[in-house]
Backbone as JSON Lines, residues from 0, in Angstrom:
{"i":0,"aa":"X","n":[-26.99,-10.23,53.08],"ca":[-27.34,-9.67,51.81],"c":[-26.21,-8.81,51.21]}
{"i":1,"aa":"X","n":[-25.64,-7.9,52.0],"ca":[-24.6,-6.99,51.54],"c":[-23.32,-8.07,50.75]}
{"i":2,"aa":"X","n":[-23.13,-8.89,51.26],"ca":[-22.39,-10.6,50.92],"c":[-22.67,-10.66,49.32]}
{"i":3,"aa":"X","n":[-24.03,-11.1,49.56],"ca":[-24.53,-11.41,47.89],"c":[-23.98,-10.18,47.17]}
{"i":4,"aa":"X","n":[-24.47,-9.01,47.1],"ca":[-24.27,-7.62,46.77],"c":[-22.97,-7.43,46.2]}
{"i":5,"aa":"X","n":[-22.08,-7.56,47.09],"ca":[-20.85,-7.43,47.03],"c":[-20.52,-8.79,45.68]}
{"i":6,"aa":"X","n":[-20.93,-9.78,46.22],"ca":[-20.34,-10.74,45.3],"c":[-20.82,-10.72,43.62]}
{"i":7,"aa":"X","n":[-22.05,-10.08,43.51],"ca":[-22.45,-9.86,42.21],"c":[-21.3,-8.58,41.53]}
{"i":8,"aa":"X","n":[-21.06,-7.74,42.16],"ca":[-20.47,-6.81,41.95],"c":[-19.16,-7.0,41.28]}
{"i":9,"aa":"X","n":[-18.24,-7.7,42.34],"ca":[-17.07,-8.38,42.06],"c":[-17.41,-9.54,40.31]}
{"i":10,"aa":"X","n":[-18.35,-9.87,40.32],"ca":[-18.48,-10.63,39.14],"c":[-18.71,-10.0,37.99]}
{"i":11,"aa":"X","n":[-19.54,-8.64,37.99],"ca":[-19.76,-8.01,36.83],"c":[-18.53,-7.44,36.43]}
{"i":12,"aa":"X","n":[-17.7,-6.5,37.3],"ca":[-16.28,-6.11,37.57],"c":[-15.85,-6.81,36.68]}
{"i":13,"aa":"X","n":[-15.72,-8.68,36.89],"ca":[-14.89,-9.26,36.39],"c":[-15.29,-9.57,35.05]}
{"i":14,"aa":"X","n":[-16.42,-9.3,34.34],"ca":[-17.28,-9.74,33.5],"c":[-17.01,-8.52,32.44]}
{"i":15,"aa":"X","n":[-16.91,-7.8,33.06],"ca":[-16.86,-6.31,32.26],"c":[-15.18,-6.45,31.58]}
{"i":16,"aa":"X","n":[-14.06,-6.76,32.63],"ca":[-12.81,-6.7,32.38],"c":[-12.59,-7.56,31.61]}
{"i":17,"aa":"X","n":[-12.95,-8.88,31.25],"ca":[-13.08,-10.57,30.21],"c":[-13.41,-9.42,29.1]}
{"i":18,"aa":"X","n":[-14.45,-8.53,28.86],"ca":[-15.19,-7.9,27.78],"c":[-14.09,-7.31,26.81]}
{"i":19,"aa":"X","n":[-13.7,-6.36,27.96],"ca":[-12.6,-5.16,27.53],"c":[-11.47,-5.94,26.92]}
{"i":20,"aa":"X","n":[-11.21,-6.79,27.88],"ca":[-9.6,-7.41,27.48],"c":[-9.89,-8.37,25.99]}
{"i":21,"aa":"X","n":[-11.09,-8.71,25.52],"ca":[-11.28,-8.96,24.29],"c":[-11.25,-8.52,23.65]}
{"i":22,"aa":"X","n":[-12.14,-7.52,23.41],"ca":[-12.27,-6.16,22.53],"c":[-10.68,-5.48,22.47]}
{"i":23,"aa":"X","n":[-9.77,-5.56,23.58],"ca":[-8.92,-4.72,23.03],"c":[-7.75,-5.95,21.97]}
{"i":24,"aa":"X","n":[-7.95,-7.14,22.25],"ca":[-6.96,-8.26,21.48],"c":[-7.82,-8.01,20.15]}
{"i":25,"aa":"X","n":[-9.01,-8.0,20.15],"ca":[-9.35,-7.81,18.59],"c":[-9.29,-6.62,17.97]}
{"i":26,"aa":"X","n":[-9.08,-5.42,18.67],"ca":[-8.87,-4.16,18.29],"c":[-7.16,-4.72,17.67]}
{"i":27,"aa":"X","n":[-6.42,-5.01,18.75],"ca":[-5.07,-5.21,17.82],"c":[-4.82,-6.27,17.1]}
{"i":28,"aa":"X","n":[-5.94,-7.35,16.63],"ca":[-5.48,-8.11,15.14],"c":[-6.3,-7.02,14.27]}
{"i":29,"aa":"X","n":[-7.68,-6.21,14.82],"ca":[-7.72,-5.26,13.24],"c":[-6.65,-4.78,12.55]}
{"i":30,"aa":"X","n":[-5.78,-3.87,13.97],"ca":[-4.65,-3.31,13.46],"c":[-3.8,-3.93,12.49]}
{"i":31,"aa":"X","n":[-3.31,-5.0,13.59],"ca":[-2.14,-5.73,12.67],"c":[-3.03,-6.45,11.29]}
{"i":32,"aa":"X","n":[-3.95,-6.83,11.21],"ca":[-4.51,-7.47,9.45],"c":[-4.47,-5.82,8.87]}
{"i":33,"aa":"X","n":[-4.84,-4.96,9.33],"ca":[-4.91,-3.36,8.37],"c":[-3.76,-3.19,7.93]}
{"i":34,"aa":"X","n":[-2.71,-3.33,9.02],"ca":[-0.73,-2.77,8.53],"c":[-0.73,-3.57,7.62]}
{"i":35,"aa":"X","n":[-0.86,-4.97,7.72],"ca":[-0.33,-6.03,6.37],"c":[-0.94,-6.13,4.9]}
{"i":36,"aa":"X","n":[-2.04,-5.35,5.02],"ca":[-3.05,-5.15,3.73],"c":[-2.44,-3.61,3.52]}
{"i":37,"aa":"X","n":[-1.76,-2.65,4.32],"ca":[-1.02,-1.35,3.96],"c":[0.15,-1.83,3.32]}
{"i":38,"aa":"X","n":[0.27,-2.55,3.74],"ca":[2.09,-2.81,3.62],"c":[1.7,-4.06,2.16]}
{"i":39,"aa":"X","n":[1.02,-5.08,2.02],"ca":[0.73,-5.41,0.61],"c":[0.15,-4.19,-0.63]}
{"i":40,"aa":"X","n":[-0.4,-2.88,-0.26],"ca":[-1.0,-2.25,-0.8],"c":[0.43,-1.54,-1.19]}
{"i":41,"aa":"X","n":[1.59,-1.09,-0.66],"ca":[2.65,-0.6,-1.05],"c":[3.65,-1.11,-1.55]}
{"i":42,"aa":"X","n":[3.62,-2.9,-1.69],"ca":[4.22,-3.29,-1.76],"c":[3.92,-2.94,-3.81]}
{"i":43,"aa":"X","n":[2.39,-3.68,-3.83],"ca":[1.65,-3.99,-5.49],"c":[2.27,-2.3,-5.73]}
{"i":44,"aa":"X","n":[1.97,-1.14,-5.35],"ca":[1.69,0.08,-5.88],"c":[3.32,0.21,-6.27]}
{"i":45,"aa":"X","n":[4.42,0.05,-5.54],"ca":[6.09,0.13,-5.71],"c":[6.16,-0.29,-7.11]}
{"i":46,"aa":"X","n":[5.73,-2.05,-7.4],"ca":[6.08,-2.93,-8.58],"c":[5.47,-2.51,-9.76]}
{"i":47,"aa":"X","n":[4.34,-2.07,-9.75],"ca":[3.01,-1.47,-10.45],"c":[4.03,-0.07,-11.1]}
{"i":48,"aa":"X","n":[4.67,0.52,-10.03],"ca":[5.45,2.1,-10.18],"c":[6.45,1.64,-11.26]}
{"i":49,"aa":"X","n":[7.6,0.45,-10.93],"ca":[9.08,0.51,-11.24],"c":[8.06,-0.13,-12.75]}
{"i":50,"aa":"X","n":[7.37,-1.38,-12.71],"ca":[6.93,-1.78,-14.36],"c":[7.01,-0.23,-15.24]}
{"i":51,"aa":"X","n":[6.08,0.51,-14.95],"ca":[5.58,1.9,-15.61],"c":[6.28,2.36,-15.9]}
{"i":52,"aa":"X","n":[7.93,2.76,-14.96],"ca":[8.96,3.41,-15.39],"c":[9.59,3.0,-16.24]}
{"i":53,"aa":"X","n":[9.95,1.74,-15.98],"ca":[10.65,1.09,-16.79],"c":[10.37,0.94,-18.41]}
{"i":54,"aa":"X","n":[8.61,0.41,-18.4],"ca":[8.21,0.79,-19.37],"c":[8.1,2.42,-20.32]}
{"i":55,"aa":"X","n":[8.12,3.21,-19.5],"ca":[8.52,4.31,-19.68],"c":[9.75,4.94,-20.73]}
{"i":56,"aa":"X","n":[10.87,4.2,-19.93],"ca":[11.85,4.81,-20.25],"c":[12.26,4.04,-21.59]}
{"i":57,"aa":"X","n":[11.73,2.8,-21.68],"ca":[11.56,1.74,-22.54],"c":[11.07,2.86,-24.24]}
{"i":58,"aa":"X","n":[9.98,3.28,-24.02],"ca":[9.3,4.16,-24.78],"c":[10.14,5.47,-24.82]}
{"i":59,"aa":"X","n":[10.98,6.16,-24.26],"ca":[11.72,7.06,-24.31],"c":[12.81,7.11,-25.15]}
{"i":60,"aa":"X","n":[13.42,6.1,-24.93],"ca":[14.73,5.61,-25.86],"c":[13.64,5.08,-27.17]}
{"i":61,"aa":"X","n":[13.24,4.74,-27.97],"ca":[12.3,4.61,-29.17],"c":[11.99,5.96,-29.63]}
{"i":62,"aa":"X","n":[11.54,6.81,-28.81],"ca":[11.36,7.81,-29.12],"c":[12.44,9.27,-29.74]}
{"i":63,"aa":"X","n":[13.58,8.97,-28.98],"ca":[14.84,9.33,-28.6],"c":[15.59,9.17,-30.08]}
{"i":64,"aa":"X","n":[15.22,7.93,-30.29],"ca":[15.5,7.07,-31.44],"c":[15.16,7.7,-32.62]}
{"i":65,"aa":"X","n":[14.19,7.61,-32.7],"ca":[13.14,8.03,-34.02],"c":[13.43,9.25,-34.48]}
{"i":66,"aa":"X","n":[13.72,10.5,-33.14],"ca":[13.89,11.77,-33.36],"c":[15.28,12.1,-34.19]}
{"i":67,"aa":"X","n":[16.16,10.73,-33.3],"ca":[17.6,11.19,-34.11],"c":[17.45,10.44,-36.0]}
{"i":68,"aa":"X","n":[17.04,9.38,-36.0],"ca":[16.77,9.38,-37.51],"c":[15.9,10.2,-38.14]}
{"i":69,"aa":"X","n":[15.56,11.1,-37.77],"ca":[14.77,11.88,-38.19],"c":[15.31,12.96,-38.57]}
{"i":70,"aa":"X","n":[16.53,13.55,-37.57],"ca":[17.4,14.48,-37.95],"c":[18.07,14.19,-38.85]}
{"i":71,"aa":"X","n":[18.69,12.98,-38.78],"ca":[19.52,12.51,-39.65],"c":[19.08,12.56,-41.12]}
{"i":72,"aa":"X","n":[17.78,12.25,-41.44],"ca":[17.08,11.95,-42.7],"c":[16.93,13.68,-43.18]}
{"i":73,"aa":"X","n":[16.22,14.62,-41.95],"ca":[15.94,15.84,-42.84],"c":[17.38,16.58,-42.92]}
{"i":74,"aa":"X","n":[18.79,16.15,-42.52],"ca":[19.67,16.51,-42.76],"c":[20.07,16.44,-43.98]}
{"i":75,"aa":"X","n":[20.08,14.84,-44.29],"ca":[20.28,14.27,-45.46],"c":[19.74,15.12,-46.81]}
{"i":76,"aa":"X","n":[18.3,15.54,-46.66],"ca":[17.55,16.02,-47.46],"c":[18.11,17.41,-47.5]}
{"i":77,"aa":"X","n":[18.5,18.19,-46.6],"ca":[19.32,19.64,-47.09],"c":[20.2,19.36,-48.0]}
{"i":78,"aa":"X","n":[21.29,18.52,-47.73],"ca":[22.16,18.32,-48.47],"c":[21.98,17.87,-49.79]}
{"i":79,"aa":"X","n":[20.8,17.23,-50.17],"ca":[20.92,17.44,-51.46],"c":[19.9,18.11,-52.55]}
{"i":80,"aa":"X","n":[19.15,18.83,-51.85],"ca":[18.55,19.94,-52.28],"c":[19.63,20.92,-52.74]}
């Protein structure tokens, strides 16, 4: 009997370790699918950033623009007042 005993033992042992050693391979594809959905999430947020700036600065120079004809025009207007 101690035979049997022993041998169930050795099997759960081994039953338990099949468990773990799964759980931990799927613990590390969560990981690795999480990094690659981080790393796509920084990738969109970078391109998303440089468009904005760009657009930005796009709108800056227009603006930049406008201000100097603007000087230019109420200059104009001193002078011939």
């Amino acid at each position: 009997m101690p035979q049997v005993e022993s041998g169930i033992v050795v099997v759960l042992f081994a039953a338990i370790l099949v468990v773990i050693f799964y759980l931990l391979k799927q613990l590390q594809q969560t990981k690795t699918d999480l990094q690659n959905q981080v790393n796509q999430l920084q990738q969109n947020f970078s391109q998303r950033f440089d468009a904005n700036t760009q657009t930005l600065t796009g709108h800056l120079g227009i603006i930049t623009n406008q201000m100097g004809n603007t000087t230019n025009i109420v200059a104009q207007m001193e002078g011939k007042v």
